[in-house]
C-alpha positions in Angstrom: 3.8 4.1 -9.1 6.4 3.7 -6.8 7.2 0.8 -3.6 6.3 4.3 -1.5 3.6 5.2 -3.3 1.8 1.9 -3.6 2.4 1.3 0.4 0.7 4.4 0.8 -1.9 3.9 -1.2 -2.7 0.9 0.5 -2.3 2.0 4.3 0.8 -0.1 5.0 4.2 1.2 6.5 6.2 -1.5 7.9 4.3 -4.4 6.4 5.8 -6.9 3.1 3.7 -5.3 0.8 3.9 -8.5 -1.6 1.7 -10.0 1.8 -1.2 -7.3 0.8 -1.0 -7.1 -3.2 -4.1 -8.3 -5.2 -3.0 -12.0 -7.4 -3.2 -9.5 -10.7 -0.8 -7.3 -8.8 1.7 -9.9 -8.2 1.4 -10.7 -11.3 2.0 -7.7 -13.1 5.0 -7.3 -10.7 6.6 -10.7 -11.7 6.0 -10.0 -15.6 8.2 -7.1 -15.0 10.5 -8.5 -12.6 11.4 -11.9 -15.3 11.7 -9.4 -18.0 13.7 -7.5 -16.0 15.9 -10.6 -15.5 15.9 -12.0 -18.9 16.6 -8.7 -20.5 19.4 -8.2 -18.1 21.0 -11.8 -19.4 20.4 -10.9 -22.7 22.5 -8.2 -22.6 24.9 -9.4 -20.4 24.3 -6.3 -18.2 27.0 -5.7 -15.4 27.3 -2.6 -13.5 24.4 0.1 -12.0 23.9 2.0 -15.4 22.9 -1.3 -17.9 20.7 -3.2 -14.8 19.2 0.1 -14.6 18.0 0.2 -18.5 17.5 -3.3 -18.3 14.7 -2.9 -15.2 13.4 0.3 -17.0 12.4 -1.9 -20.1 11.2 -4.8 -17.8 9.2 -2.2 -16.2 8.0 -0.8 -19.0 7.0 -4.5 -20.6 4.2 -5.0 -17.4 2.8 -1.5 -17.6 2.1 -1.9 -20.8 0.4 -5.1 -20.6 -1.2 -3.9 -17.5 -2.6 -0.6 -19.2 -3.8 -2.8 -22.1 -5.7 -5.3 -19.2 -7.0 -2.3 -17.7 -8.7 -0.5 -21.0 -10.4 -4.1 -21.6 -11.3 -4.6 -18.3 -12.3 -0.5 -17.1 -10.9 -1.8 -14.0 -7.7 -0.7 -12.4 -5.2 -3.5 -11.2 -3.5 -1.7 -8.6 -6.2 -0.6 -5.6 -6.1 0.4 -2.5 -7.6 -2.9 -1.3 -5.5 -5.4 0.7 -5.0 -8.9 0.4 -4.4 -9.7 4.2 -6.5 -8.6 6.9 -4.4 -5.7 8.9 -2.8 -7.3 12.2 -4.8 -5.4 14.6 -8.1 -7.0 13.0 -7.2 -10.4 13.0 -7.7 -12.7 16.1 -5.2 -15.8 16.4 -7.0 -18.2 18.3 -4.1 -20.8 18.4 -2.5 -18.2 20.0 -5.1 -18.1 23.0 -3.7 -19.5 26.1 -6.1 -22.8 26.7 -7.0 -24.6 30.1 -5.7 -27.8 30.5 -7.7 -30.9 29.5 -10.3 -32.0 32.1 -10.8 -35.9 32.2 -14.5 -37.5 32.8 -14.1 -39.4 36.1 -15.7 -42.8 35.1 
């Protein structure tokens, strides 16, 4: 699925979606990021065309290993569930203006 599609999937728009991704998620997305990199070096890509194939295989490498998790499991590793709370629900308390100290009189 695509950056769009996964965003959408799990109600963000503006938000780092790395912040909202599931550990297996990140995962999955740094298996195909490294062997997107070391495929790259491998081949001693340069240019659009040969990073392109190179982060086509890489991407191909982690859905594979994430379909094979998934039919073991029967459990899907991308969901629509979030990591983080959504802003509007959570309540920063450090944030909250605070009265100034009081001292006992003794």
């Amino acid at each position: 699925m695509s950056v769009a599609q996964h965003k959408e999937m799990k109600g963000r728009k503006s938000h780092n979606l790395r912040d909202h991704m599931s550990e297996a998620e990140l995962i999955f997305t740094a298996l195909a990021e490294l062997s997107t990199r070391q495929i790259a070096e491998s081949a001693e890509a340069t240019g659009m065309a040969q990073n392109k194939s190179a982060a086509q295989t890489g991407g191909r490498i982690a859905r594979q290993a994430r379909n094979q998790l998934e039919s073991q499991t029967g459990k899907s590793v991308v969901t629509g569930g979030n990591y983080l709370a959504p802003p509007d629900a959570v309540t920063n308390k450090a944030l909250t203006p605070t009265k100034g100290i009081q001292r006992s009189k003794t």
